[in-house]
C-alpha positions as CSV (number, residue, x, y, z in Angstrom):
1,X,-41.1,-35.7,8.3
2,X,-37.6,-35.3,10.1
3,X,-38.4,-38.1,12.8
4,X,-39.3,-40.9,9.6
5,X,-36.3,-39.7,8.5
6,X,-34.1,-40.6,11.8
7,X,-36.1,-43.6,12.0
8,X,-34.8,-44.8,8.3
9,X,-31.3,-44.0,9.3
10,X,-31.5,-46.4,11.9
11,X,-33.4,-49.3,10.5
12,X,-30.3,-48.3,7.2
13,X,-27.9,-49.4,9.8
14,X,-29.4,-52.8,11.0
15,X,-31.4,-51.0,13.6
16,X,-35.1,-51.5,15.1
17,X,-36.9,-47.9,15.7
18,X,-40.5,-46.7,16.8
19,X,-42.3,-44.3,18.2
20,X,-43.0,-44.5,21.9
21,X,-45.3,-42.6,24.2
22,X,-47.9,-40.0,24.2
23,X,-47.5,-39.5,20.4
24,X,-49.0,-43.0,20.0
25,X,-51.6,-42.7,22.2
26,X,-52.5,-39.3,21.4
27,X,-52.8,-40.5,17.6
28,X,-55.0,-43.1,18.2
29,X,-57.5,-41.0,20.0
30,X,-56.9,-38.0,17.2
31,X,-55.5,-35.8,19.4
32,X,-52.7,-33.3,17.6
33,X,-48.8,-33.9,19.3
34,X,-45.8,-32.9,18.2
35,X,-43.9,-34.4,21.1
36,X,-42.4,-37.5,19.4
37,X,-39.8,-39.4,21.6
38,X,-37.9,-42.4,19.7
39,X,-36.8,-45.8,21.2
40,X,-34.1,-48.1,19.3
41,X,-32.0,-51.4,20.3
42,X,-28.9,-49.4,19.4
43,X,-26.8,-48.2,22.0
44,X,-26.1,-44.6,22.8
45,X,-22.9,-44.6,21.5
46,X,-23.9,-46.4,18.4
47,X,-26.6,-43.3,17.8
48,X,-24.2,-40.8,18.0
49,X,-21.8,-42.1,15.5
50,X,-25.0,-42.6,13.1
51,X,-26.0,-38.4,13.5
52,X,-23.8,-35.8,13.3
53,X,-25.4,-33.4,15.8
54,X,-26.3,-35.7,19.0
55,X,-26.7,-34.5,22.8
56,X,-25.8,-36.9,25.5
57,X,-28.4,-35.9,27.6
58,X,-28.7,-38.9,29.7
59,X,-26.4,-41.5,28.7
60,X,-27.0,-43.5,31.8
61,X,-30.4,-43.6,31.0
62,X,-29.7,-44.5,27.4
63,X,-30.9,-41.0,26.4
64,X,-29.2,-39.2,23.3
65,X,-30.9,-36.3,21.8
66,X,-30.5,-35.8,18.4
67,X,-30.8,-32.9,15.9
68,X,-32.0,-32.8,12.6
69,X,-33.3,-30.4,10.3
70,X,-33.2,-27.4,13.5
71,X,-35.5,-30.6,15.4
72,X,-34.7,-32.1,18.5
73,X,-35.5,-35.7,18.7
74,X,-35.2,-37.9,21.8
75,X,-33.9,-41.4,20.8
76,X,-33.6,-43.5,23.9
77,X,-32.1,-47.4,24.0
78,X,-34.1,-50.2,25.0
79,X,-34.0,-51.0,28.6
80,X,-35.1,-52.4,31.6
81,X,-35.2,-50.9,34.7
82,X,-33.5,-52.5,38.2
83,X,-34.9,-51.7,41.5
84,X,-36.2,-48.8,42.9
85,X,-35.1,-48.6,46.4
86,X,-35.9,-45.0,46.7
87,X,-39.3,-44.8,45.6
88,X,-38.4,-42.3,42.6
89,X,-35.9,-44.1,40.2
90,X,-34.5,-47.2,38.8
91,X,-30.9,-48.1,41.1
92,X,-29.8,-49.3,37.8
93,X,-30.9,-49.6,33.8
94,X,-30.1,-52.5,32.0
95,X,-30.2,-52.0,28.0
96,X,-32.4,-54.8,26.0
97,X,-33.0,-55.7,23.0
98,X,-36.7,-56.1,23.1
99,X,-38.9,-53.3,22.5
100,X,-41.3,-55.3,25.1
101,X,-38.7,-55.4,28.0
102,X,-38.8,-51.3,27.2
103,X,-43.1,-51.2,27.2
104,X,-43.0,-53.3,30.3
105,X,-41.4,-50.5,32.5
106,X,-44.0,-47.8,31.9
107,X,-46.4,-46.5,34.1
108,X,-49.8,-47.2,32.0
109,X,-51.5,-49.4,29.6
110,X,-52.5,-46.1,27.2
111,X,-49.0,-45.2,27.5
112,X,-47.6,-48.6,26.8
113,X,-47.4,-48.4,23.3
114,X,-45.5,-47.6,20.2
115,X,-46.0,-47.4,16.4
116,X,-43.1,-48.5,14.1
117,X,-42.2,-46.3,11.0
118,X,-45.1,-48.1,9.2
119,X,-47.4,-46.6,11.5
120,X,-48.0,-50.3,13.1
121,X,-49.2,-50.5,16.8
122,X,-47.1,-52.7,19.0
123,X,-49.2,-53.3,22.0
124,X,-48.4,-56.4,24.4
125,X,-50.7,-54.6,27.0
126,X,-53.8,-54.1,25.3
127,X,-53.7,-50.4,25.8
128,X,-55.2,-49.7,22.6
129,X,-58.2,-51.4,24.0
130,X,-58.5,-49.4,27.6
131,X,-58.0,-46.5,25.4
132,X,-61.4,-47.8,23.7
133,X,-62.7,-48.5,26.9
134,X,-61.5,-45.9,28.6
135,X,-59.6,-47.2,31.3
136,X,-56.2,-46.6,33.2
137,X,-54.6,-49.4,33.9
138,X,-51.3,-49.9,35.5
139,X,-48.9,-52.4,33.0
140,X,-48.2,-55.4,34.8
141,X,-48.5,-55.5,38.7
142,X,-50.0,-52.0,39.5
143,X,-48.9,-52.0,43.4
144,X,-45.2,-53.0,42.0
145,X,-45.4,-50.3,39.5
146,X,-46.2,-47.0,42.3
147,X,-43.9,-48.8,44.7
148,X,-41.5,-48.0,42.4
149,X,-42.4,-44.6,41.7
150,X,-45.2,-43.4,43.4
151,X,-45.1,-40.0,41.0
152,X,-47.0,-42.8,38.7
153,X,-50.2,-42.4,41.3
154,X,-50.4,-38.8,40.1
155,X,-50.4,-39.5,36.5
156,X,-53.3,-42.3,36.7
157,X,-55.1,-39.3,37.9
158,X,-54.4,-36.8,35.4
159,X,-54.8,-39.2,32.7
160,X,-57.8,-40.1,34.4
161,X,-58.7,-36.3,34.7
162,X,-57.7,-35.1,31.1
163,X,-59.5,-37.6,28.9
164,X,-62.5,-38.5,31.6
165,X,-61.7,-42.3,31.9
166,X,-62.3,-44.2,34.7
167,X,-59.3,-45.5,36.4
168,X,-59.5,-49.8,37.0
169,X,-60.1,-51.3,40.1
170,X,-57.6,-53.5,40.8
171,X,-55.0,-50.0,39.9
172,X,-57.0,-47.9,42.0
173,X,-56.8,-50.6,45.2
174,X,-52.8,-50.5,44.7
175,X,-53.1,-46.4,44.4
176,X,-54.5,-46.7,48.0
177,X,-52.4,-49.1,48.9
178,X,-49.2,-47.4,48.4
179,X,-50.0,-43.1,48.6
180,X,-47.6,-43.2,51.2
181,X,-44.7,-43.0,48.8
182,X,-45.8,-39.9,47.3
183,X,-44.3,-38.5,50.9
184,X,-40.6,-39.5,48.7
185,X,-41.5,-36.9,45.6
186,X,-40.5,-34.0,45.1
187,X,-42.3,-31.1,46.0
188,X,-42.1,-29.7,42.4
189,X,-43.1,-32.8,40.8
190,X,-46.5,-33.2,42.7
191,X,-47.0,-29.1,42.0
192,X,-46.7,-30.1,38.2
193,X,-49.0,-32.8,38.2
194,X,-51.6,-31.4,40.4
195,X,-51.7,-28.1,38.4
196,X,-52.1,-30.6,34.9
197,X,-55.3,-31.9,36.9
198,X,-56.7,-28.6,37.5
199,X,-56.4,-27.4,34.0
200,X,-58.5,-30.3,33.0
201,X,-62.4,-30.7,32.6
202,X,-63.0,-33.0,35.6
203,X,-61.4,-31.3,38.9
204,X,-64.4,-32.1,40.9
205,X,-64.6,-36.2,40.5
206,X,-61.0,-36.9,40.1
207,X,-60.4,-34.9,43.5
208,X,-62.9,-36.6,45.3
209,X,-61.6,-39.9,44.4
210,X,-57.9,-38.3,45.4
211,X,-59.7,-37.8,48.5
212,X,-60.9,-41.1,49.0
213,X,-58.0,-43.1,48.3
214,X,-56.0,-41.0,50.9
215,X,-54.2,-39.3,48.2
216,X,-55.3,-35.7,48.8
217,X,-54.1,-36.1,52.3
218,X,-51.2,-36.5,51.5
219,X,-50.3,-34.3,48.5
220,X,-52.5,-31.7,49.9
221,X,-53.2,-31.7,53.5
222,X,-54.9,-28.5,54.1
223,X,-57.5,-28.8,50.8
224,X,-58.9,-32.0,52.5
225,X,-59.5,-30.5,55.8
226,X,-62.5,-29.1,53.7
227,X,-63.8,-32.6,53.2
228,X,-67.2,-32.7,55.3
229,X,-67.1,-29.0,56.2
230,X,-70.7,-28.2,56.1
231,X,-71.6,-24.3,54.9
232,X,-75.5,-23.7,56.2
233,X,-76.2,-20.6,54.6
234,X,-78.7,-19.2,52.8
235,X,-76.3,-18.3,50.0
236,X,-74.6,-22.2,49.9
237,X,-75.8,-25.3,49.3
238,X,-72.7,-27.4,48.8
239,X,-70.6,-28.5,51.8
240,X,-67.0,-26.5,51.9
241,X,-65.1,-29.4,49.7
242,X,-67.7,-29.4,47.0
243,X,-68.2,-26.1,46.3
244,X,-64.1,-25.3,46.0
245,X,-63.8,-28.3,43.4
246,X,-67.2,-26.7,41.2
247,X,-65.7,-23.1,41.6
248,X,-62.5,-24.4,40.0
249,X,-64.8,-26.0,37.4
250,X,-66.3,-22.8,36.6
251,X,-63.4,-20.7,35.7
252,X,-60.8,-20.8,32.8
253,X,-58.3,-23.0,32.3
254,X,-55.2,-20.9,33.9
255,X,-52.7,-21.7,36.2
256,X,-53.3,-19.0,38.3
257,X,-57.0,-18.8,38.4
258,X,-57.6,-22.2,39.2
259,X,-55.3,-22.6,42.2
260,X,-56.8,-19.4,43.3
261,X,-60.5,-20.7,43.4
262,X,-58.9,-23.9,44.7
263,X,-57.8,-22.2,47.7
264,X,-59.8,-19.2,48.3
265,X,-61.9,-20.6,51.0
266,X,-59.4,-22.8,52.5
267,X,-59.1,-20.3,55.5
268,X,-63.2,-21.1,56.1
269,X,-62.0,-24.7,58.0
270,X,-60.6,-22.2,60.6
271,X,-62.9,-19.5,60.9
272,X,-66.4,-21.5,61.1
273,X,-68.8,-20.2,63.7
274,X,-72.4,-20.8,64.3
275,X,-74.6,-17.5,64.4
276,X,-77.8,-17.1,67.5
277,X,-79.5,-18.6,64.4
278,X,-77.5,-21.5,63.5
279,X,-76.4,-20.2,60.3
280,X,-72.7,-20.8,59.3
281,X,-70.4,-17.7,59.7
282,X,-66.9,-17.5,58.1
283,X,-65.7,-14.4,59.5
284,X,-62.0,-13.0,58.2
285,X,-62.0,-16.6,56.1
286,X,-60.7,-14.6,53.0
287,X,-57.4,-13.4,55.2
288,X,-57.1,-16.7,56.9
289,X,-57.3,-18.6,53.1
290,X,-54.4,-16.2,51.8
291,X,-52.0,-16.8,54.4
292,X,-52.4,-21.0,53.9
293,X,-52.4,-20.4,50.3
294,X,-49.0,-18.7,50.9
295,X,-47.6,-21.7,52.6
296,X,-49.0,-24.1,50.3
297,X,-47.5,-22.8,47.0
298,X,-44.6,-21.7,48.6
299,X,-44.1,-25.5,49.8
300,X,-44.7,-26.5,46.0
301,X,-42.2,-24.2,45.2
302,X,-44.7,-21.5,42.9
303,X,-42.8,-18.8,41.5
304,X,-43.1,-15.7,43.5
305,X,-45.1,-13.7,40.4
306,X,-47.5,-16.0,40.1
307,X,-47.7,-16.6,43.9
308,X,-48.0,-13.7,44.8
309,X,-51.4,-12.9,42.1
310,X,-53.2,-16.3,43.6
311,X,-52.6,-15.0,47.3
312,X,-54.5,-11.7,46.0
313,X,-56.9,-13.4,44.5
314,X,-57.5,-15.0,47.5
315,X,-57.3,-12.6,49.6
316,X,-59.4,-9.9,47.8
317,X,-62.4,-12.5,46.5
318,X,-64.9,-11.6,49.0
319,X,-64.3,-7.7,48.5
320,X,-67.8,-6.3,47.9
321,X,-67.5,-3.5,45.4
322,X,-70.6,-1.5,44.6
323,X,-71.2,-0.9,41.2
324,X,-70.5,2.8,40.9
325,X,-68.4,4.2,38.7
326,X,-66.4,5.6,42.0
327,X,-66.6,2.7,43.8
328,X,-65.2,0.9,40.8
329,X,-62.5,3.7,39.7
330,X,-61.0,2.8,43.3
331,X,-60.9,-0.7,43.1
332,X,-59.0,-0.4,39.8
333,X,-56.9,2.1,41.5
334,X,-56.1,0.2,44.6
335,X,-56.2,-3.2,43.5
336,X,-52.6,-4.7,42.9
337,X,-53.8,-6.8,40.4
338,X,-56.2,-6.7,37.6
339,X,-60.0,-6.0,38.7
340,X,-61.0,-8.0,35.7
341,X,-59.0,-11.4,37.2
342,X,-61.0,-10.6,40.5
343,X,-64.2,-10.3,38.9
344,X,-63.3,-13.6,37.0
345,X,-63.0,-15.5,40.7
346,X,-66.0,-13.7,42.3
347,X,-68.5,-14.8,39.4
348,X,-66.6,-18.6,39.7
349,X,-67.7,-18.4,43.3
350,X,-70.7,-17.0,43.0
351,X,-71.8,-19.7,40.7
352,X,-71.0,-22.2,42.8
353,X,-72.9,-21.0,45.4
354,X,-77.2,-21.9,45.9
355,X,-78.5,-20.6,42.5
356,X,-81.7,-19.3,44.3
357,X,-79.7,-16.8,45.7
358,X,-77.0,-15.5,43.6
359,X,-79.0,-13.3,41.0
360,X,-78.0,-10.1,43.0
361,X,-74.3,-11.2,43.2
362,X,-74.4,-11.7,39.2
363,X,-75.9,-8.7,38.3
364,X,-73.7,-6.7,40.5
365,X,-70.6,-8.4,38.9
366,X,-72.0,-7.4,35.2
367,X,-72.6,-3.6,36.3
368,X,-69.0,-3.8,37.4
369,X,-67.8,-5.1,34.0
370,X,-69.8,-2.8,31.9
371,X,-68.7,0.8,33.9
372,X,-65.0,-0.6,34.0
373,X,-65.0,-0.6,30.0
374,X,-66.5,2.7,30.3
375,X,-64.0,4.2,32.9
376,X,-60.9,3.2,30.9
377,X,-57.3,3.0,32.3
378,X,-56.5,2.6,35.9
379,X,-56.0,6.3,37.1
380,X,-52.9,7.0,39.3
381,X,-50.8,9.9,41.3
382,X,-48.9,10.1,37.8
383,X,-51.9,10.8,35.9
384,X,-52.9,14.4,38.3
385,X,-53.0,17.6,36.8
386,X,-50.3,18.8,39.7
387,X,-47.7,17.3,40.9
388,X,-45.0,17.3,43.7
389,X,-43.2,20.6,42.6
390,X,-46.7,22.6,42.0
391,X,-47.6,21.9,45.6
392,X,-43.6,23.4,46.7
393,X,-44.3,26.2,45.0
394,X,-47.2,27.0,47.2
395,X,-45.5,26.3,50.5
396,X,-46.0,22.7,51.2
397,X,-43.3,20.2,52.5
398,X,-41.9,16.8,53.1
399,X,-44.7,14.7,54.4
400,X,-47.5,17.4,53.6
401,X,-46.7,16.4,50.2
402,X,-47.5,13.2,49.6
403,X,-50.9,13.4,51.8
404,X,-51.9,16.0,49.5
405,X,-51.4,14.2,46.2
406,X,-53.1,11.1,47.9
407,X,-56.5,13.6,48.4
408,X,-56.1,14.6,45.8
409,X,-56.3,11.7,44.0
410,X,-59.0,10.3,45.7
411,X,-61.0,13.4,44.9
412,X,-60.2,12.5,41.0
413,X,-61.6,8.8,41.8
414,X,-64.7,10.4,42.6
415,X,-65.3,12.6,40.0
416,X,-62.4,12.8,36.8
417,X,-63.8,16.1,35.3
418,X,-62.2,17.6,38.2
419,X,-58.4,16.8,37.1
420,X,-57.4,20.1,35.9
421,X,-54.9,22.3,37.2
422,X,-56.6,25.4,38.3
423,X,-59.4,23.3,40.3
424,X,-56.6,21.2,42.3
425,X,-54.7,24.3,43.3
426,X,-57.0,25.9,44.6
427,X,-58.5,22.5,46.2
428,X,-54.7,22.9,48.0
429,X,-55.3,26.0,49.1
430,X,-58.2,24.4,51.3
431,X,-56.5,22.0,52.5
432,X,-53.2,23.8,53.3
């Protein structure tokens, strides 16, 4: 293997080398990961004059990247990190000579680690046993270790989230003790770690205990507004907070569909009335939830394409389609994204709604599903058996036009068979 192979070179040359991070952890809990980063005691510039093809991609840092065999390797020196008097990253790094001094400035125990070429464990924090144990731990002083980067909060969640450990109390204490420096982070990084949580197996608890540490507040103001929002319906049984985190539960793991079930009703905190018969009402909630979701991922800086498909999502989950094949022709036809993706967030809802009254809802969906593999391709003004010169040829102009087509096409959504030429003439003729 190409990285035992950079390793040799360097222990060759008088050299210590191991492997460092997620690789080791991952290995010990038999997880598969190719992302191997290398640590050394030899300088950067003792590195590059050991490889032919190096990258000085953070020299500062002690970061040279080095490629063998078509592989990019990592190799980063030994070092200790000065203060953080910005909340994000080390003022200054100070190489060492001690692979401990380098484990000692990580963020936690299960990432604390490394495995020399021998595949020995070097371990001074016990991390192999939390990994056991299932625990995150901070290394060292936990409140010292967010104080200096309080990015570090986010990961004890998501580590916390992806293997379903339970996060130490003394860690979680400092966690609430110093959230207010995830206020320093960039708006990209929390996006990141966030959206790592949500593609995990355990959305609900780790964002309730986000929520109770102050966390969620801060990261994401408007999804804890739903906290305590109560939804007495005959179709709910969760409050507002609960049912979001178990709809994200119930969909796949994909970026776009889980921050779409995650904000699809944030617009109910807003639109809440109660009815003559003190039943919750939510009227216009699906608008209201597309124009915060807007702001929120455009304040985590989302990409527009994939922005843009969530705030659909959002905005179209409570569209009752009837499951007729007409009904469900239009949909495909008007819908500017993929009925199947909708269908997708409306049974996610729907499931996390009271169980004793969703039958309806489910069967419905299911209908939908089975005439849209029936009905085929999405049919549009392209697809007509006339088009835009046919209809000058018989007199019509400009604006006329275009209105025409549109009935047209609409009359096609109704019924296909009639989508030949003769019939839509004359249909013209009618019309004119």
């Amino acid at each position: 293997m190409t990285h035992i192979k950079i390793m040799k070179r360097l222990i060759e040359n008088g050299f210590k080398a191991y492997i460092v991070g997620g690789f080791v952890r991952d290995s010990l809990l038999g997880i598969p990961n190719n992302d191997i980063d290398l640590t050394t005691n030899a300088t950067p510039e003792q590195v590059m004059a050991l490889f032919p093809k190096t990258v000085p991609t953070g020299i500062k840092h002690g970061t040279v990247v080095v490629i063998e065999n078509g592989e990019e390797f990592e190799i980063t020196t030994f070092r200790q990190d000065g203060e953080y008097t910005d909340g994000r990253r080390p003022d200054t790094v100070l190489f060492s000579t001690s692979i401990t001094d380098d484990l000692s400035r990580r963020d936690l125990t299960i990432n604390a680690m490394a495995m020399d070429i021998n595949g020995n464990i070097i371990d001074p924090f016990n991390g192999r046993e939390d990994l056991k144990n299932g625990i995150i731990r901070a290394v060292g002083e936990p409140k010292k270790r967010f104080t200096e980067d309080a990015l570090r909060i986010l990961r004890a969640f998501r580590f916390s989230a992806r293997f379903g450990f339970g996060i130490e109390p003394n860690t979680l204490k400092a966690i609430t003790a110093t959230k207010e420096g995830l206020r320093k982070i960039s708006k990209e990084r929390i996006s990141s770690e966030i959206t790592k949580i949500l593609l995990t197996d355990n959305v609900e608890n780790t964002f309730h205990l986000m929520e109770e540490t102050g966390v969620l507040e801060i990261i994401l103001p408007d999804i804890s507004k739903m906290v305590g929002v109560t939804q007495n319906h005959p179709f709910h049984i969760w409050d507002l907070f609960t049912h979001t985190l178990k709809s994200v539960e119930n969909i796949d793991k994909d970026i776009v569909l889980r921050w779409a079930m995650l904000l699809h009703d944030v617009g109910k905190v807003d639109t809440k009335f109660i009815d003559e018969n003190d039943i919750d009402r939510f009227h216009g909630h699906a608008k209201k939830s597309a124009e915060i979701a807007d702001k929120v991922l455009t304040e985590l800086k989302f990409d527009n394409s994939t922005k843009n498909v969530i705030i659909e999502l959002v905005e179209q989950h409570d569209n009752l389609i009837l499951p007729e094949s007409k009904y469900v022709r239009r949909a495909i036809a008007r819908l500017n994204i993929d009925l199947d993706l909708l269908l997708q967030v409306q049974t996610a809802d729907t499931l996390a709604q009271n169980p004793a009254a969703t039958k309806d809802k489910l069967d419905s969906i299911n209908r939908i599903k089975k005439i849209m593999k029936e009905e085929g391709e999405k049919i549009t003004l392209k697809d007509l058996a006339v088009n835009g010169n046919d209809l000058m040829n018989l007199g019509l102009k400009g604006k006329q036009i275009g209105d025409t087509l549109n009935h047209l096409l609409e009359m096609i959504l109704d019924d296909p068979s009639n989508n030949n030429k003769e019939h839509l003439l004359r249909e013209v003729t009618t019309i004119k």
